[in-house]
MARBA-3410 file (N, C-alpha, C, O; in Angstrom, 1 decimal):
114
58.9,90.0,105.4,57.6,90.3,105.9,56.6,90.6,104.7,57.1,91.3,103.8 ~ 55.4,90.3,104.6,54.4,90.0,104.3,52.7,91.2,104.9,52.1,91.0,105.9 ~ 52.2,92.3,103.8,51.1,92.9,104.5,50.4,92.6,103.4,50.7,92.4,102.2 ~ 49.2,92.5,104.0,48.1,92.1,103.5,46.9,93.3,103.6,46.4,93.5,104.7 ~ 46.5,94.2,102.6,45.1,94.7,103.1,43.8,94.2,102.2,43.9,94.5,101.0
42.6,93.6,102.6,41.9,93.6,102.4,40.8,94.5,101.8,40.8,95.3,102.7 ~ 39.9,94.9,100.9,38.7,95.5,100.8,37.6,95.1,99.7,38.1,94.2,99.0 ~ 36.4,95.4,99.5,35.4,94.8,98.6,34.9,94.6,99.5,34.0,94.0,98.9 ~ 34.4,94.5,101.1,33.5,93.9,101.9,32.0,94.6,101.8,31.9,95.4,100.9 ~ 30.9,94.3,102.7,29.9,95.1,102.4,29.1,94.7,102.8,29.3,93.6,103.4
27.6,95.2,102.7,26.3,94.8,102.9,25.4,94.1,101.2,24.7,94.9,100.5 ~ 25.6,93.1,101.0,24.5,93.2,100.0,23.4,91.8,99.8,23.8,90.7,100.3 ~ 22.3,92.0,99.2,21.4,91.2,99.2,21.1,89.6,99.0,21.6,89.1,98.0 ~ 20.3,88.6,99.7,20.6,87.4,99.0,20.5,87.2,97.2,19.6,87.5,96.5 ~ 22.0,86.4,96.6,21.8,86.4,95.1,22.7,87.7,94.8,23.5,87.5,93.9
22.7,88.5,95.0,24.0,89.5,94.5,25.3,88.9,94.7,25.6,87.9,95.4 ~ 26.1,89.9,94.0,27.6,89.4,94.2,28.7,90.6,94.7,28.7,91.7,94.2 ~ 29.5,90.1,95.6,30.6,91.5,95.5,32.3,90.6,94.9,32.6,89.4,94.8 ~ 32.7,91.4,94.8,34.0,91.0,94.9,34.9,91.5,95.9,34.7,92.7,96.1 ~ 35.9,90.9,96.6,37.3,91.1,97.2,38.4,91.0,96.6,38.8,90.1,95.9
38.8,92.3,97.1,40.4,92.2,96.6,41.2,91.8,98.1,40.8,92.0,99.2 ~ 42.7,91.2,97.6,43.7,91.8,98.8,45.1,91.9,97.8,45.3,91.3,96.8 ~ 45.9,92.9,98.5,47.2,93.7,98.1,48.1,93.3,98.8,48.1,93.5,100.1 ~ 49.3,92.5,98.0,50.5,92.2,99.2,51.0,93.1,98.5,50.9,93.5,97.4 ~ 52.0,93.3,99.9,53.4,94.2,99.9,54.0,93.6,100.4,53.6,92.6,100.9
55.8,94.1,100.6,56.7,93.6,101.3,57.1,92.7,100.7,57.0,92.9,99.5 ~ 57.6,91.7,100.9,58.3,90.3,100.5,57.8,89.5,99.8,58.0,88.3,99.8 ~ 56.9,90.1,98.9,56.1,89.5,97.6,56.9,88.2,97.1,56.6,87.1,97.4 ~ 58.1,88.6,96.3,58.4,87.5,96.0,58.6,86.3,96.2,58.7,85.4,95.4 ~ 58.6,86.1,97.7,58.4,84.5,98.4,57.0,83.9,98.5,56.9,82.9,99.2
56.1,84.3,97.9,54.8,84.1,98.4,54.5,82.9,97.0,54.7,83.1,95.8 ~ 54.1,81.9,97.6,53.6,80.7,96.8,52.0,80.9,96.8,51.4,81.4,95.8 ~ 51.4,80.5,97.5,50.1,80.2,98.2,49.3,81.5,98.4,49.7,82.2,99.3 ~ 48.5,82.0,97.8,47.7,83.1,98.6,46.2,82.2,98.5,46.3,81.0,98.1 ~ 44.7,82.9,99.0,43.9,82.4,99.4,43.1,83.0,100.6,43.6,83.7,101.5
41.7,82.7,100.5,40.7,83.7,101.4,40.1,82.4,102.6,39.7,81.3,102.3 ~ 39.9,83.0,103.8,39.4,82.2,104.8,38.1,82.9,105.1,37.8,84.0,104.6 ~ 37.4,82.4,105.7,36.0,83.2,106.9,35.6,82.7,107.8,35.0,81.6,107.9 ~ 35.8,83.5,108.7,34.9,83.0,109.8,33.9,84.3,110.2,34.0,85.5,110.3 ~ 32.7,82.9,110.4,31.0,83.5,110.5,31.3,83.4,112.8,32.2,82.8,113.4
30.3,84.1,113.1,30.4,84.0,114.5,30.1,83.0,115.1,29.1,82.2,114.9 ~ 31.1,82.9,116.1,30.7,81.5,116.3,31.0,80.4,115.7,30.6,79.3,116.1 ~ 31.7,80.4,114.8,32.1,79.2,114.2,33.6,79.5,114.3,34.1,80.5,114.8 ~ 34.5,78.4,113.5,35.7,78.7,113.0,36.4,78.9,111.9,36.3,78.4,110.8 ~ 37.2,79.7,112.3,37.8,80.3,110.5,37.9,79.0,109.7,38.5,78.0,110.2
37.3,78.9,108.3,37.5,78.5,107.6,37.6,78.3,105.9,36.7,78.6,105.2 ~ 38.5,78.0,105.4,39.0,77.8,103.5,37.8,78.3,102.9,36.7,78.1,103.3 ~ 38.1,79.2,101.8,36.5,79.6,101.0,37.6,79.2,99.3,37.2,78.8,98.2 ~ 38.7,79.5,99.8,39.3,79.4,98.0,40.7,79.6,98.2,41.2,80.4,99.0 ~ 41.5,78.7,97.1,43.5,78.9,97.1,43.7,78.6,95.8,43.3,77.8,95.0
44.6,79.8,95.7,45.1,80.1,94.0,46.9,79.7,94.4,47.4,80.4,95.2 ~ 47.4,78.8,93.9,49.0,78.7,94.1,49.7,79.9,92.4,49.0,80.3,91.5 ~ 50.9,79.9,92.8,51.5,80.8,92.0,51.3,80.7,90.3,51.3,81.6,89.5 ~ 51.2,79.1,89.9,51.2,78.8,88.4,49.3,79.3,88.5,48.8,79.3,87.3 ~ 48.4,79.5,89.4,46.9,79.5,88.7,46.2,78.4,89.4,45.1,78.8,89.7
46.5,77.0,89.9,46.0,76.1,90.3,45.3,76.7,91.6,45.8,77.3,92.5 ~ 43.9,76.2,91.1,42.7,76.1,92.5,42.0,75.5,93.4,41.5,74.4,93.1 ~ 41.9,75.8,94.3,41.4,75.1,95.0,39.9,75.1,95.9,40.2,75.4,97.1 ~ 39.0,75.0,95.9,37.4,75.8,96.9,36.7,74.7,97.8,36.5,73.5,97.8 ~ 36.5,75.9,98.7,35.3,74.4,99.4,34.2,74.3,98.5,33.9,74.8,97.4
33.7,73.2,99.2,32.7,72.6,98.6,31.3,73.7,98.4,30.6,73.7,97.4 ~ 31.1,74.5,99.9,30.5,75.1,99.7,29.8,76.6,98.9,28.8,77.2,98.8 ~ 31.3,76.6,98.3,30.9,77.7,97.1,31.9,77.8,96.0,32.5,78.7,95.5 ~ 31.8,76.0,95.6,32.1,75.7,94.3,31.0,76.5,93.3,29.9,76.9,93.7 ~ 31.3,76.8,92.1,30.4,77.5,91.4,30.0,78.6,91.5,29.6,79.0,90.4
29.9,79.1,92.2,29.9,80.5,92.8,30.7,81.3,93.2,30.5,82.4,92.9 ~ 31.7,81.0,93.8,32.7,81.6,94.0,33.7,81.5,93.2,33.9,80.3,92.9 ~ 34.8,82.8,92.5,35.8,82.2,91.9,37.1,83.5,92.3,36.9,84.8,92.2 ~ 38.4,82.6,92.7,39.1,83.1,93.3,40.0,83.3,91.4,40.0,82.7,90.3 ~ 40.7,84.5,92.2,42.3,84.3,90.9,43.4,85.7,91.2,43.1,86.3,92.2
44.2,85.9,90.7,45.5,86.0,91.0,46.3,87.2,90.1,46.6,86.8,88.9 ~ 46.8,88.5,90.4,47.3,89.3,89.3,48.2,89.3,90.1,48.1,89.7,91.2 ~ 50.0,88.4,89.2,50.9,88.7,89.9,51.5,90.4,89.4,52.2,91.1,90.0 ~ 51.0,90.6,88.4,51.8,91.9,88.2,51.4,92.9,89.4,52.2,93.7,89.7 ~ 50.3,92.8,90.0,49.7,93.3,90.7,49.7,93.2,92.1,49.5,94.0,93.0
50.0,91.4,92.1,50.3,91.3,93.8,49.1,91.4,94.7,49.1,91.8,95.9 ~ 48.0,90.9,93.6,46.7,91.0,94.0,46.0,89.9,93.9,46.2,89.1,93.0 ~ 45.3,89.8,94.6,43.8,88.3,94.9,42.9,89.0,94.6,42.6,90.1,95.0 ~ 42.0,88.2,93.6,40.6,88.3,94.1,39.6,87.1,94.2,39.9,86.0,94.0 ~ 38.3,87.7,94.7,37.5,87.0,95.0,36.0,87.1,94.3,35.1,87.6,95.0
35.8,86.9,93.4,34.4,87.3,93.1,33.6,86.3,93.8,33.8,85.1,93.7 ~ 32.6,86.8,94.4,31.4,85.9,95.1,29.9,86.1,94.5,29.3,87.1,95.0 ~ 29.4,85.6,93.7,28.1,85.5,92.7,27.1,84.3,93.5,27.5,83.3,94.1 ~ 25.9,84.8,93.4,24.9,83.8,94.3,24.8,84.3,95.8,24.2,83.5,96.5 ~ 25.1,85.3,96.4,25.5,85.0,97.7,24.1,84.6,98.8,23.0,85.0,98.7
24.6,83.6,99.9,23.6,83.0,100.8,23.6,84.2,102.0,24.3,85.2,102.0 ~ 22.9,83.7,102.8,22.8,84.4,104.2,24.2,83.9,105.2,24.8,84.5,106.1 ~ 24.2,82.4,104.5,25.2,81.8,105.0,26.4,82.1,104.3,27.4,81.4,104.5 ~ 26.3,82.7,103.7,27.8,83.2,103.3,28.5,84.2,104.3,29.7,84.1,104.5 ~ 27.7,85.1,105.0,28.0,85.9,105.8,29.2,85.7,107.0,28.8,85.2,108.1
30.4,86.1,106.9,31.1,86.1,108.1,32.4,87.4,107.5,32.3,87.9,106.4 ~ 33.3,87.6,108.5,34.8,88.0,107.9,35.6,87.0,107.0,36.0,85.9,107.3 ~ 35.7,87.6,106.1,36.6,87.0,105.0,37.7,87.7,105.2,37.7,89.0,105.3 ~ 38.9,86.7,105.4,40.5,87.0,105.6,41.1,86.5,104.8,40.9,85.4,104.4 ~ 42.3,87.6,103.9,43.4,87.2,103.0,44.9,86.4,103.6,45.7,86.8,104.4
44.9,85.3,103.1,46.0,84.9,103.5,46.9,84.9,102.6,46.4,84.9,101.4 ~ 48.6,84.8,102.9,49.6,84.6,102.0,50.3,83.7,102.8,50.4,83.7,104.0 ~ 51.0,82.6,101.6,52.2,81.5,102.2,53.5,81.6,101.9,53.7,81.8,100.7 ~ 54.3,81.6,102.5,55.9,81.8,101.8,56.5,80.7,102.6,56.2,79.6,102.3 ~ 57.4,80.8,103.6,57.8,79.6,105.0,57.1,79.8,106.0,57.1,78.9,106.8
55.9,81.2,106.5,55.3,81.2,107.1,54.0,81.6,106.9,54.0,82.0,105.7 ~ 52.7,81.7,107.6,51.6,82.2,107.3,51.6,83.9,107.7,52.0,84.5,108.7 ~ 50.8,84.4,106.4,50.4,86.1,106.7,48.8,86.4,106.6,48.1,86.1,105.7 ~ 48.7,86.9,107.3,46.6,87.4,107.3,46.6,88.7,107.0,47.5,89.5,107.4 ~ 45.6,89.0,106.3,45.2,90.8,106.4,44.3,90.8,107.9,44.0,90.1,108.8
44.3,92.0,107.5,43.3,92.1,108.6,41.7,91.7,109.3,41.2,91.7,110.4 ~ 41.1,91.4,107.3,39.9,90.8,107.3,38.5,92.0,106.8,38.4,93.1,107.3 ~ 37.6,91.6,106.0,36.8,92.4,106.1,34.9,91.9,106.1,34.5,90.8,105.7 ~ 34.4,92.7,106.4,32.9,91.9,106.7,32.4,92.1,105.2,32.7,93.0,104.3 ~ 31.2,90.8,105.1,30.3,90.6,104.4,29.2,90.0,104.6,28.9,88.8,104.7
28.3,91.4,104.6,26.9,90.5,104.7,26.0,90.3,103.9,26.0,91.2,103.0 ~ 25.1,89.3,103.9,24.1,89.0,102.9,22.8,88.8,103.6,22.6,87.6,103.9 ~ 22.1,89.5,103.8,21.3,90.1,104.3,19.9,90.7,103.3,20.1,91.5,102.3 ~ 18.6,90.2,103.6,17.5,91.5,103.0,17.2,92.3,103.7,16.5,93.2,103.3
END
């Protein structure tokens, strides 16, 4: 088993940036894949960024350049820096981990908002 907690979420302005972290525990060592999703209301969760174990990345399209994910294995940690932020960036961002199965945190909000 696999826990995930999220935090870094928040309220901040269009054009600021926050970052997220997420913290696995548990069964760390099987985890290949980690990586952040979001879903905005009303829409469906979806990919914002995937760091596999050697570093290789992966982002939507939509916040190529702005967004940049990476990876402290000593730490068993993700992050997420988000620079530029839109209005449309705005939803729950969820941490995921991959090992033989999928694990989610629990998710935390971010809004971009004036």
């Amino acid at each position: 088993q696999v826990q995930l907690v999220e935090s870094g979420g928040g309220l901040v302005q269009p054009g600021g940036s926050l970052r997220l972290s997420c913290a696995a525990s548990g069964s760390i060592f099987s985890i290949n894949v980690m990586g952040w999703y979001r879903q905005a209301p009303g829409k469906q969760r979806e990919l914002v960024a995937i760091i596999g174990r050697g570093g290789s990345t992966n982002y939507a399209d939509s916040v190529k350049g702005r967004f940049t994910i990476s990876r402290d294995n000593a730490k068993d940690t993700v992050y997420l820096q988000m620079n530029s932020l839109k209005p449309e960036d705005t939803a729950v961002y969820y941490c995921k981990a991959v090992d033989t199965r999928d694990y989610w945190g629990q998710g935390t909000q971010v809004t971009v908002s004036s």
